[in-house]
C-alpha positions as CSV (number, residue, x, y, z in Angstrom):
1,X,38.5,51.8,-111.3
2,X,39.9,48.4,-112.2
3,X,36.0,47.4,-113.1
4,X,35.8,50.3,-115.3
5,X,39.0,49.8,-117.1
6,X,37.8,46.1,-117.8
7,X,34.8,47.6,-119.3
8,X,36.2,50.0,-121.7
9,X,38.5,47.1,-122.9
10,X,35.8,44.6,-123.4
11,X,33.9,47.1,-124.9
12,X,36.5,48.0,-127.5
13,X,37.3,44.2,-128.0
14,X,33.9,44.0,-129.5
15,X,33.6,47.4,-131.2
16,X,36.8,45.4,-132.9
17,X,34.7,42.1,-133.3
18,X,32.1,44.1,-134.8
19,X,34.0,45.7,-137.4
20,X,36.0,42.9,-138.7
21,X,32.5,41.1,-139.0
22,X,31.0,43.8,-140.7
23,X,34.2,43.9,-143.0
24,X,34.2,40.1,-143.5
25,X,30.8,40.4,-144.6
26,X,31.3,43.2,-147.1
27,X,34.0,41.1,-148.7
28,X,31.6,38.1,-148.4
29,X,29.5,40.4,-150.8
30,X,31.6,41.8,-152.9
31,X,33.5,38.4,-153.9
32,X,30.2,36.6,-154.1
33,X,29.2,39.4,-156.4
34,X,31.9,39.4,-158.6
35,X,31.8,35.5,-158.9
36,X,28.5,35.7,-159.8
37,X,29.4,38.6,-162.6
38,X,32.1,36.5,-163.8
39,X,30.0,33.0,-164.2
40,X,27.2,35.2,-166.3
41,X,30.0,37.0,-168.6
42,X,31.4,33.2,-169.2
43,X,28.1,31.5,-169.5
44,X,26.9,33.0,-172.9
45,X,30.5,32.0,-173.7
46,X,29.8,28.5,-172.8
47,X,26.6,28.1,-174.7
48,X,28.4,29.8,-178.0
49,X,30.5,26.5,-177.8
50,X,28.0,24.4,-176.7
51,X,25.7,25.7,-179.8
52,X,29.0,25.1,-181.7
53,X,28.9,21.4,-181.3
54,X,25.4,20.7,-182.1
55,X,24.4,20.2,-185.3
56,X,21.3,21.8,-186.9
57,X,18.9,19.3,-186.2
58,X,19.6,19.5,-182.2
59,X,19.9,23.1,-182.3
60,X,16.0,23.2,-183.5
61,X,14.7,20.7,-180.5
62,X,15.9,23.0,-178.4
63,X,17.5,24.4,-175.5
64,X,21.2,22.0,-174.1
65,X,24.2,23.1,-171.7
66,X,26.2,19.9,-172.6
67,X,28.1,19.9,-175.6
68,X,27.6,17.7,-178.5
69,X,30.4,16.0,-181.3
70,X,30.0,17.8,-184.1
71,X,32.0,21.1,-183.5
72,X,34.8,19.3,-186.3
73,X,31.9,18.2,-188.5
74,X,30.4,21.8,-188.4
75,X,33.7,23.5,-188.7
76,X,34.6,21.5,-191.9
77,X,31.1,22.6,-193.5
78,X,32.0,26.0,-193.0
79,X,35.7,25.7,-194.0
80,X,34.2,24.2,-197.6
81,X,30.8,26.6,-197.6
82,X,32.3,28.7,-200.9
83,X,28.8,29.3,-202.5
84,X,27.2,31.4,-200.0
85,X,30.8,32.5,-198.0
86,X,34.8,32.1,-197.6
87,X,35.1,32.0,-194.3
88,X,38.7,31.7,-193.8
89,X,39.4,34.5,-196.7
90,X,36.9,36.7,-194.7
91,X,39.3,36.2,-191.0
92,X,42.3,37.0,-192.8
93,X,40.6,40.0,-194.8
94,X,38.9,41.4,-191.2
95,X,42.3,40.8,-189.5
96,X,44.5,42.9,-192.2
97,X,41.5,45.4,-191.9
98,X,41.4,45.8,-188.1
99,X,45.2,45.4,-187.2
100,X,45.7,48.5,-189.4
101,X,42.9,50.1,-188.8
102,X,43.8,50.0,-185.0
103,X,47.4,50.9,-185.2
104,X,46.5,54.3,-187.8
105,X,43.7,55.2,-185.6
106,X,45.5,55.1,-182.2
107,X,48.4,56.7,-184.0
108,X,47.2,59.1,-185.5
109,X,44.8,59.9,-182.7
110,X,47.8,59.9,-180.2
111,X,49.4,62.4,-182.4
112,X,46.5,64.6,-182.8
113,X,46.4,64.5,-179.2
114,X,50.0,65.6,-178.5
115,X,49.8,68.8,-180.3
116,X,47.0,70.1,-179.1
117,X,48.4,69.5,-175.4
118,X,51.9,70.5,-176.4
119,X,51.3,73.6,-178.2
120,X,49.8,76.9,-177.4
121,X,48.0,78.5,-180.4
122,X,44.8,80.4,-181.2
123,X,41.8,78.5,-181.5
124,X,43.3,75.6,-179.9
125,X,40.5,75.2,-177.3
126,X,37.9,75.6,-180.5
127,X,39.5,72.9,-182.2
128,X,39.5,70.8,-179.2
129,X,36.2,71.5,-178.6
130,X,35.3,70.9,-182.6
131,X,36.8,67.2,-182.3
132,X,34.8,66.7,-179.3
133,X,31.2,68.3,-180.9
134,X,32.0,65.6,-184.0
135,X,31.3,62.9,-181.4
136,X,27.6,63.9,-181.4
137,X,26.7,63.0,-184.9
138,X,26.0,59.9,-185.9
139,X,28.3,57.3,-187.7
140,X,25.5,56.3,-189.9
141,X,24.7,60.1,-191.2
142,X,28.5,60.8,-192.1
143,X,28.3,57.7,-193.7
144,X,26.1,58.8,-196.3
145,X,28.5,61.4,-197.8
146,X,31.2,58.9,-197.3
147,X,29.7,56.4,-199.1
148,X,28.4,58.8,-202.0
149,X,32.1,60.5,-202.4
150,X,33.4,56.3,-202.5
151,X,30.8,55.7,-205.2
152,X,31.8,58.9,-207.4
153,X,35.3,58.2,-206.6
154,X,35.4,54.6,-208.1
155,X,37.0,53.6,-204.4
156,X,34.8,50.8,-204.0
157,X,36.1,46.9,-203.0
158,X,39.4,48.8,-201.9
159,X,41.0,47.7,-198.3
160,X,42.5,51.1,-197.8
161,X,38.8,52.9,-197.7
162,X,38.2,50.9,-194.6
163,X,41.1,51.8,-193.1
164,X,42.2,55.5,-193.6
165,X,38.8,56.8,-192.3
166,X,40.3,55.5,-188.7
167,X,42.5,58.9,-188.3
168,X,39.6,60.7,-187.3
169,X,38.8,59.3,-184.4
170,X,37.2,61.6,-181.6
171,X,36.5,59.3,-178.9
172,X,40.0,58.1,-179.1
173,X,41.4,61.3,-179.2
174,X,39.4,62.3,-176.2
175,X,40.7,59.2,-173.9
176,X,44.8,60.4,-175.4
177,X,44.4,63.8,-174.4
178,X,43.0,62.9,-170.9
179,X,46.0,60.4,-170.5
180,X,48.2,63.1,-171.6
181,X,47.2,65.6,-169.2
182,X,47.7,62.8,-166.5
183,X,50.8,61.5,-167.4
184,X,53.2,63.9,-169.2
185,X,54.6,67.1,-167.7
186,X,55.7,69.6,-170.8
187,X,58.9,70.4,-169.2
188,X,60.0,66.8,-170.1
189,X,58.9,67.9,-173.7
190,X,60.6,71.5,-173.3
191,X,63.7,69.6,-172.2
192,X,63.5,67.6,-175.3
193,X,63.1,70.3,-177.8
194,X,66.4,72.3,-175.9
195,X,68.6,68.8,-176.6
196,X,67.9,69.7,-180.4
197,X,64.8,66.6,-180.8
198,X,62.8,67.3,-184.0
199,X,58.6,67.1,-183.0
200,X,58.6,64.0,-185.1
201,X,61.6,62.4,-182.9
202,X,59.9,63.9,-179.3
203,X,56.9,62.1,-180.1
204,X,58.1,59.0,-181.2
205,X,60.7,58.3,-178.6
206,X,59.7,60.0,-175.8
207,X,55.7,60.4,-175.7
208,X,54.6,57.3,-176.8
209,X,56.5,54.9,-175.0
210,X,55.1,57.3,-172.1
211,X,51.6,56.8,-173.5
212,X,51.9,52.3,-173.9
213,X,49.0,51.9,-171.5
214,X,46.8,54.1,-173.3
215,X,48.3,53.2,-176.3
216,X,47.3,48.9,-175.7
217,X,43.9,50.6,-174.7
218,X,42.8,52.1,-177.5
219,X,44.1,49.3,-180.1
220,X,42.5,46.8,-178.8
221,X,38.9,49.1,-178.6
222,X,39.9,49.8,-182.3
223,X,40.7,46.4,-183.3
224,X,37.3,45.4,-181.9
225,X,35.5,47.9,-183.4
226,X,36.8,47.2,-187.1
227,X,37.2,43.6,-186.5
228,X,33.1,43.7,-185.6
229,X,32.1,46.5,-188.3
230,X,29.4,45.6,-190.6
231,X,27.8,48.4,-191.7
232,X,30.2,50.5,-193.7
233,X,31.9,46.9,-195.8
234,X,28.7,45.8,-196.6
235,X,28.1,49.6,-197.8
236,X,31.3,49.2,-199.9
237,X,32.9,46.1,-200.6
238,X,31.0,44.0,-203.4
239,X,33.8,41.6,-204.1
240,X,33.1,38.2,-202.8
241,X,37.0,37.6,-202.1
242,X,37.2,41.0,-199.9
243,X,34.4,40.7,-198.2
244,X,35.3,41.1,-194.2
245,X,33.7,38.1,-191.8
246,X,30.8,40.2,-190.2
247,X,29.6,40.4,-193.9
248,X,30.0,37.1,-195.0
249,X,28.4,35.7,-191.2
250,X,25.5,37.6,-192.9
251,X,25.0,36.7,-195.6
252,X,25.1,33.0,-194.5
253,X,22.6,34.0,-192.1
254,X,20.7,35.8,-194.6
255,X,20.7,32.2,-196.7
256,X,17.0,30.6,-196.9
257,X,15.7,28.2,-194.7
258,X,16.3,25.0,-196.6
259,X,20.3,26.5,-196.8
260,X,20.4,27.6,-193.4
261,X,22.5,25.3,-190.9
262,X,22.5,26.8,-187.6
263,X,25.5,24.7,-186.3
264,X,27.7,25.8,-189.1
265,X,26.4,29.0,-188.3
266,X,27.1,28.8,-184.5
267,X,31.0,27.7,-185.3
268,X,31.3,30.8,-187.3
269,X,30.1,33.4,-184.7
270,X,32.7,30.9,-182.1
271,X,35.3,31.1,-184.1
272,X,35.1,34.7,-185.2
273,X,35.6,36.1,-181.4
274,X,39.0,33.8,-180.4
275,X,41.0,36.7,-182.4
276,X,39.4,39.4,-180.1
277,X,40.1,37.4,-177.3
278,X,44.0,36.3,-178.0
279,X,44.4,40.4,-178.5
280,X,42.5,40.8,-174.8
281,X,44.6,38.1,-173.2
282,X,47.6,39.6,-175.0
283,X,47.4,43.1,-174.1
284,X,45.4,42.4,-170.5
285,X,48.1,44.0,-168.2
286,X,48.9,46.7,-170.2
287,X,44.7,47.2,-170.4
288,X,44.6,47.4,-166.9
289,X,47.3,49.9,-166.5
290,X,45.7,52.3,-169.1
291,X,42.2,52.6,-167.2
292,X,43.9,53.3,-164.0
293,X,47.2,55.6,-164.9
294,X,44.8,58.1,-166.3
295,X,42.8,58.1,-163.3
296,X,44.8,59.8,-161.0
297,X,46.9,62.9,-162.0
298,X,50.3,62.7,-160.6
């Protein structure tokens, strides 16, 4: 009996053995995995600088990992580079573009969002479903009209035509609804209404502090997405001094061969992304929030 009782215990000791191996392993894995991710995400990162330091003689004999000295020198021919771009007019023109472009498209689309989910009307599941359908079509086929109307209109080299176009957003009004759904409970907005709150003063007070995960979410998606837009300013804005950077990045890549300088080219492109990436490291926790509150409905 004693034997037997030995048994089952050694037996379970190394069912126990086996498992945490097995478990050590799978984190073994999944770290080693993720390390490996991380290292590839941050290598082309690495070799943006590294490009950024070379000047345009190294950069055509060839392939280096270890940075060079003339990140300053190449920076300083871009900061004076007037003929072909003005690079420093171009960051401040794409970041007045994309900071309110994201902040009237994740408004607006939050908005949007809140009254379909808050009210109960006819058609409302049509016109949810209409948002969603507009998803399917192109950017580049609306554009067309767009642009044509713009042209008729006189509305060219204007800011604002860059940045009103935002509050029809369907993909963002998709991911607000969703969080809605998942977050807010309408008797919290009943409540509201019976305390005497206008719409305009429920929403603002109540639902979108509610909504500041989804809310850091979706600006920073919209920031990107203006801040990297290229097709629709070159489309529209002529002016030299309005131009947004992706624009004027091409046109000094679009330069001919004897005017091309591939190290003041890579400091551009290096430069242009630290924007993007102080927003990322700004909003990071309350990115992180956003993915997962909606994940789960509570």
């Amino acid at each position: 009996m004693e034997n037997s009782i030995k048994n089952v215990d050694t037996f379970g000791e190394k069912a126990n053995q086996k498992a945490k191996l097995k478990l050590t392993i799978e984190r073994v894995l999944v770290y080693t995995f993720m390390i490996f991710l991380t290292i590839m995400c941050l290598f082309f990162f690495y070799l943006l600088f590294v490009n950024a330091t070379r000047s345009h003689k190294e950069l055509q004999a060839g392939f280096s990992i270890v940075p060079s000295t003339h990140f300053f020198e190449n920076l300083s021919s871009l900061w004076k580079k007037t003929s072909l771009a003005n690079v420093p007019r171009g960051m401040l023109n794409s970041f007045i573009i994309a900071s309110l472009s994201a902040i009237v498209t994740t408004y607006f689309s939050a908005l949007c969002a809140y009254g379909i989910y808050a009210y109960n009307f006819k058609l409302k599941k049509a016109a949810e479903t209409f948002i969603l359908a507009i998803m399917m079509i192109p950017s580049q086929v609306a554009s067309v009209g767009f642009v044509s109307m713009c042209d008729q209109m006189g509305w060219r080299n204007q800011y604002w035509i860059l940045i009103i176009p935002g509050i029809a957003a369907p993909a963002t009004f998709f991911y607000m609804i969703q969080h809605l759904r998942a977050t807010l409970p309408l008797e919290l907005v009943e409540a509201s209404r019976m305390d005497g709150s206008n719409e305009f003063m429920t929403f603002n007070r109540i639902v979108l502090p509610i909504m500041k995960p989804a809310l850091a979410v979706q600006l920073i998606f919209s920031f990107v997405a203006s801040w990297n837009n290229l097709y629709i300013p070159t489309l529209l804005i002529d002016d030299t001094n309005k131009k947004t950077l992706p624009t004027m990045l091409s046109l000094l890549r679009s330069a001919d061969f004897a005017r091309m300088d591939n190290g003041m080219l890579y400091a551009a492109i290096f430069i242009s992304v630290f924007p993007v990436m102080i927003v990322y490291f700004i909003l990071s926790k309350s990115i992180i929030k956003g993915v997962t509150s909606g994940s789960v409905k509570g």
